[in-house]
ROBA-96524 format. One line per field, with one value per residue (C-alpha): x, y, z. Coordinates in pm, 1 decimal, padded with zeros to 6 digits. Layout:
N
px c(X / ...)
py c(Y / ...)
pz c(Z / ...)
//
This chain:
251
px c(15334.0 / 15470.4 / 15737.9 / 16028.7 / 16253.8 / 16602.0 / 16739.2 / 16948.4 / 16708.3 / 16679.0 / 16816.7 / 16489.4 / 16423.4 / 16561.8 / 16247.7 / 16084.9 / 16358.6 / 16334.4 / 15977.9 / 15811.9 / 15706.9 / 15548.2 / 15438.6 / 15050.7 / 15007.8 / 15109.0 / 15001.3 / 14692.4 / 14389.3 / 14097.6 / 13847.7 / 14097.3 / 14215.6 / 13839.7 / 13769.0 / 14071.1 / 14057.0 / 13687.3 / 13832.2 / 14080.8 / 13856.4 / 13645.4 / 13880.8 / 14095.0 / 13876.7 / 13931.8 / 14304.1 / 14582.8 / 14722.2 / 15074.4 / 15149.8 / 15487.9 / 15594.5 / 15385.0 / 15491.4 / 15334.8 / 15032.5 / 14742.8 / 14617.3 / 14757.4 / 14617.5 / 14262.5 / 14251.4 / 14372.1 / 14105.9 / 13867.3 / 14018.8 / 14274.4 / 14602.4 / 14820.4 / 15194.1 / 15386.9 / 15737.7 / 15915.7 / 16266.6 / 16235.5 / 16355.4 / 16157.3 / 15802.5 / 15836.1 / 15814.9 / 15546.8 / 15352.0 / 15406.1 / 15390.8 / 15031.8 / 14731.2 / 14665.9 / 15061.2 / 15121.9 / 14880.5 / 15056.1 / 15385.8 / 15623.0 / 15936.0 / 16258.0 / 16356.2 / 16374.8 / 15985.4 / 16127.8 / 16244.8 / 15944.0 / 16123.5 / 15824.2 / 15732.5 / 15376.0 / 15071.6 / 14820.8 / 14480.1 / 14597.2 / 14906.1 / 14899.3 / 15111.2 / 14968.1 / 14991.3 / 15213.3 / 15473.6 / 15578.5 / 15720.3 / 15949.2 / 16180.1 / 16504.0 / 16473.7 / 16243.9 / 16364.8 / 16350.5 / 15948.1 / 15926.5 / 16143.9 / 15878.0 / 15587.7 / 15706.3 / 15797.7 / 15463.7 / 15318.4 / 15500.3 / 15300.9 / 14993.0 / 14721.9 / 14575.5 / 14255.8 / 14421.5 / 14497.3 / 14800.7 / 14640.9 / 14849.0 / 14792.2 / 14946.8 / 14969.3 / 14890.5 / 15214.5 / 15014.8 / 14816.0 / 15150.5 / 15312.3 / 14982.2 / 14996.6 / 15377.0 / 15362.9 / 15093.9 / 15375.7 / 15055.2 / 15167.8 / 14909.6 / 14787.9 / 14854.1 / 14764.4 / 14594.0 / 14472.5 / 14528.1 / 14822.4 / 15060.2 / 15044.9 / 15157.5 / 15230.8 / 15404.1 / 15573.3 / 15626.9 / 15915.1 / 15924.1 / 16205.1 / 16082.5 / 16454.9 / 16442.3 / 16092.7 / 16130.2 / 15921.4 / 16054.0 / 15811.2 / 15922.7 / 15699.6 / 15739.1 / 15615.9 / 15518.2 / 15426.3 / 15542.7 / 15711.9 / 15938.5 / 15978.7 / 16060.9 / 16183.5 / 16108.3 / 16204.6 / 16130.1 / 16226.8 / 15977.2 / 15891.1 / 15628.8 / 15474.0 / 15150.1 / 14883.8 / 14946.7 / 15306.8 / 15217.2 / 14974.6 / 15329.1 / 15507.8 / 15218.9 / 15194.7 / 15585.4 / 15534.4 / 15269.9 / 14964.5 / 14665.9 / 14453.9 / 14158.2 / 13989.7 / 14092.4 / 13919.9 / 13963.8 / 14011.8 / 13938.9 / 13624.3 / 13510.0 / 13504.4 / 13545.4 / 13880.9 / 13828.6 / 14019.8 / 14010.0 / 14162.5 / 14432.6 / 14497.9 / 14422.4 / 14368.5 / 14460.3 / 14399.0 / 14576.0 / 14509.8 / 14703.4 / 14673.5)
py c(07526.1 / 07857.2 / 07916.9 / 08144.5 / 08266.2 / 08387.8 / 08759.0 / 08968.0 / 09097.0 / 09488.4 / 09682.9 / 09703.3 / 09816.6 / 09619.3 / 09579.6 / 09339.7 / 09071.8 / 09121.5 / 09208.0 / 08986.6 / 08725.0 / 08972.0 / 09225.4 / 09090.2 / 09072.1 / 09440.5 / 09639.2 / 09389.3 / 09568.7 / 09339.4 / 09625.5 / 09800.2 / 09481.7 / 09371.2 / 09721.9 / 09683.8 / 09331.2 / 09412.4 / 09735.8 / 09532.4 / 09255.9 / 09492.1 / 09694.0 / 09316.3 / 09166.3 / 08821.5 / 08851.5 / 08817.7 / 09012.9 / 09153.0 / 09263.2 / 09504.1 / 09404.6 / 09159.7 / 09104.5 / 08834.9 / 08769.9 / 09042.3 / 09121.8 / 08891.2 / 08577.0 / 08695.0 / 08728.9 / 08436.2 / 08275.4 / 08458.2 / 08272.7 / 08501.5 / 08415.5 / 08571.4 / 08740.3 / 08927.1 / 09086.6 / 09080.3 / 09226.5 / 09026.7 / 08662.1 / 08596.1 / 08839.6 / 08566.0 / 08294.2 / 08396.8 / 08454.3 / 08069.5 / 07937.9 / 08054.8 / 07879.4 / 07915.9 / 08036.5 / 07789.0 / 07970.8 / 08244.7 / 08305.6 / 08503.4 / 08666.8 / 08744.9 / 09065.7 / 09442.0 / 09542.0 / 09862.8 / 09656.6 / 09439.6 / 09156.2 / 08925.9 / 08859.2 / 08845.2 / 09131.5 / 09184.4 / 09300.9 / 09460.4 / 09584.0 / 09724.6 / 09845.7 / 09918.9 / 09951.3 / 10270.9 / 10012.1 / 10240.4 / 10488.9 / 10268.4 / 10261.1 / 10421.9 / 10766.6 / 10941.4 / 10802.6 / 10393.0 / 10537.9 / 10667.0 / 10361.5 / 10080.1 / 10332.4 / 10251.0 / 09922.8 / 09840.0 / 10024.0 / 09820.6 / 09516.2 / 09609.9 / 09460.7 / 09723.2 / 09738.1 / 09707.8 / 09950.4 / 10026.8 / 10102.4 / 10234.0 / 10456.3 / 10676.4 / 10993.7 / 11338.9 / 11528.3 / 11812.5 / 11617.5 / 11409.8 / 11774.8 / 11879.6 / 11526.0 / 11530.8 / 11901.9 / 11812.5 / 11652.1 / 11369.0 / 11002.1 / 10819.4 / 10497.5 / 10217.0 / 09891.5 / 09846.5 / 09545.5 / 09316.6 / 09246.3 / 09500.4 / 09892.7 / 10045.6 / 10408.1 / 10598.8 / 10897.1 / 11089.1 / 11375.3 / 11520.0 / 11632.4 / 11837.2 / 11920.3 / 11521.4 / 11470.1 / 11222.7 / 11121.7 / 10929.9 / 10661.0 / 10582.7 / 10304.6 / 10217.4 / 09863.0 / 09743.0 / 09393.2 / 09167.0 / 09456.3 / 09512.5 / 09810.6 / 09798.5 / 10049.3 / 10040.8 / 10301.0 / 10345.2 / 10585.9 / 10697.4 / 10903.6 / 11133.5 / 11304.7 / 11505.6 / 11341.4 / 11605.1 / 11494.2 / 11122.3 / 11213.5 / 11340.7 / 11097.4 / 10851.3 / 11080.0 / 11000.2 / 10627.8 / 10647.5 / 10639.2 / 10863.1 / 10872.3 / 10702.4 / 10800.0 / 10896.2 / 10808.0 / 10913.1 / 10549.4 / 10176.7 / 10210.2 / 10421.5 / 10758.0 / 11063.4 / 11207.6 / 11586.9 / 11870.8 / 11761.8 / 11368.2 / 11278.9 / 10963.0 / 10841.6 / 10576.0 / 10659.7 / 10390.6 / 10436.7 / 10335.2 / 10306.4 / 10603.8)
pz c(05854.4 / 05911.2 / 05638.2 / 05726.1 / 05462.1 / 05642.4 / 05591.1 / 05746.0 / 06047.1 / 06027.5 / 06313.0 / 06576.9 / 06908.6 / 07168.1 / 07330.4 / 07054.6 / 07139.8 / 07507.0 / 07572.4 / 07307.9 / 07566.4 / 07712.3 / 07394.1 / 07387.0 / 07768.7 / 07874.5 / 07472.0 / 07302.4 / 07339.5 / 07250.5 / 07180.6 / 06939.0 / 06785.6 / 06681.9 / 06534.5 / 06392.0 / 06227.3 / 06091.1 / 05930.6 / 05727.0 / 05631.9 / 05484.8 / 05236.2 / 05190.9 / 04930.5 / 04815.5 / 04820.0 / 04989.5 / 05252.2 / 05343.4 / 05678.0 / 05768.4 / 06115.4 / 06180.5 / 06529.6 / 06746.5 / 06523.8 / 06689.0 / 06355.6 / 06082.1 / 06297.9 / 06337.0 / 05944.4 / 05893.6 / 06083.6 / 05884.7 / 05570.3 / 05440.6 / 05254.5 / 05517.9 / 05449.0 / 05753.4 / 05694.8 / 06043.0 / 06179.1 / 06492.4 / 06531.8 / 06863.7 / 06759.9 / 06483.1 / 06680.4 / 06903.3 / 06623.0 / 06500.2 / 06902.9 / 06871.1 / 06779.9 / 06382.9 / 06352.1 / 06104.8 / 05873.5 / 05832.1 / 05574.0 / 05737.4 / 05606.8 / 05811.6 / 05704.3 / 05674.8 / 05653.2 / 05456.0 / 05160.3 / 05135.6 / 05060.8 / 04952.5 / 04598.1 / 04419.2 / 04494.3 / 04741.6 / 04795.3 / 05138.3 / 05265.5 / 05613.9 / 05847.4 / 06172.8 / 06551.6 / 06427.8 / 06324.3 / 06037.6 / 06201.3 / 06380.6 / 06054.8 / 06138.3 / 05917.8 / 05731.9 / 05416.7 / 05517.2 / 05529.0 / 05204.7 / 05092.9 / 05243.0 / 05067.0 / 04728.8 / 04795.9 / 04936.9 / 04632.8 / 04421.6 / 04566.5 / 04506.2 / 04269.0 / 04057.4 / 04250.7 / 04572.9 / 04889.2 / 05146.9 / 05519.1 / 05777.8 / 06116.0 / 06345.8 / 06558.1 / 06502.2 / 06536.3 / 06728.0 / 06938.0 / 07069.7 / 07124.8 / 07351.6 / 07530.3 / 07563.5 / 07681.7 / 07970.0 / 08165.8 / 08208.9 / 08134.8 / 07987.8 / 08133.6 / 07876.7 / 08063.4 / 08412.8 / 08564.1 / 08897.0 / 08848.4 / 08635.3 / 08598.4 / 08235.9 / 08195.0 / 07905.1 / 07873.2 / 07547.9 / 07492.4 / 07118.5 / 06919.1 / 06644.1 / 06532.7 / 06424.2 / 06409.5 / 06668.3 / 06933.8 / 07245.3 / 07436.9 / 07769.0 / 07904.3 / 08280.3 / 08368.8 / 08714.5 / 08786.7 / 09061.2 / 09248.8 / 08985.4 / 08745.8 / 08341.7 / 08181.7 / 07808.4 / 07523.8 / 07197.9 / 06960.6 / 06650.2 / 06347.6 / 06278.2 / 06001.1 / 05957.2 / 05775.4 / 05448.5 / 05488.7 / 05422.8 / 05164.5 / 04931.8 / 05067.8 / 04944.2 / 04604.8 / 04583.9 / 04607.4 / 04280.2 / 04544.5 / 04698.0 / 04945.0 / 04947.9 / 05280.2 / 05627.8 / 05949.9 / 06323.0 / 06464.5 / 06341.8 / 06487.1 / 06163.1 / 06348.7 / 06096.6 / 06065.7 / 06210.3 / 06344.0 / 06697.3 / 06625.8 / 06783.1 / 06568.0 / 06185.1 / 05977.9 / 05610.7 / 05343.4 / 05013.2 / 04690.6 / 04320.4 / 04105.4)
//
């Protein structure tokens, strides 16, 4: 069975309680997830793997199929229990919690914290915070993965006045809007929902750093980078990516 061990839930964005029904519906992206899933496999070893934010179960349940010893850390009491609705949920451990704290105990082959869950932490210092925490985890031969945003390519895309088209299909219609904040280093998602004749209005406030700014922060934590890629699907990191994937290892 799924095993939950009760802590005071971090503060989150409203929209994982009230949009978690719906989370994998409007956001999974099947191609992304697979490149994604393979990725991790890969650098996970034999061990066991830890999960910040582990949501509804996109990644840590396709692992877990694949055999893994799956962990998740998750602020949300109803992500949670989509996770363990699922097929497979009872597989995976999952810990109510602050994902910031890392409140699980023993090491890990893998810790990752994707989907650019990281950044969802409420300051700059909750980030470097879960980085040594999630350092702390680690076995000796083992690596942290996370990904996110290029501060300058959100400023371009934000700056175009363009929303970006999320989610289409038959039957729903996902855009997103970005606005920055660079006195706060904050970036704004405003995601606009239409299904059924009806609108949703979703918002969600991150983070960002630059990928040099993670590598101190990382350097801070007692880690360093191992590699850097353009996108899960192994794509090299260059001057024109608009996204990373930065894997981190013990020094």
């Amino acid at each position: 069975m799924t095993t939950y061990h009760d802590r005071p839930a971090a503060p989150t964005g409203r929209y994982s309680d009230d949009h978690a029904a719906d989370y994998d519906r409007w956001f999974a992206k099947p191609g992304v997830t697979a490149a994604t899933v393979d990725s991790l496999a890969l650098l996970a070893g034999e061990g066991r793997v830890l999960e910040l934010g582990v949501g509804t179960g996109r990644i840590a349940l396709p692992l877990a199929r694949r055999g893994f010893d799956v962990h998740g850390v998750e602020a949300s009491q109803s992500m949670a229990d989509r996770l363990r609705a699922k097929p497979g949920g009872e597989s995976v451990r999952v810990t109510l919690g602050d994902f910031a704290e890392v409140p699980v105990e023993g090491v890990f082959s893998l810790v990752l914290v994707v989907g650019g869950t990281l950044f969802e932490l409420p300051s700059h210092q909750d980030i470097q915070r879960c980085l040594t925490a999630a350092a702390e985890h680690l076995e000796a031969e083992g690596v942290l993965v996370l990904d996110a945003h290029v501060p300058e390519a959100l400023a371009v895309a934000a700056a175009s006045g363009v929303p970006e088209v999320v989610s289409e299909s038959e039957d729903h219609l996902i855009l997103c809007h970005r606005r920055i904040d660079p006195s706060t280093a904050t970036y704004h998602s405003h995601y606009l929902v239409h299904e059924a004749d009806r609108t949703h209005h979703l918002r969600v406030r991150f983070h960002y750093a630059s990928p040099r700014e993670l590598d101190l922060m990382a350097q801070r934590a007692g880690l360093r980078l191992r590699t850097r890629l353009g996108s899960w699907a192994g794509g090299p990191f260059t001057r024109d990516s608009a996204y990373h994937v930065s894997v981190y290892e013990r020094r």
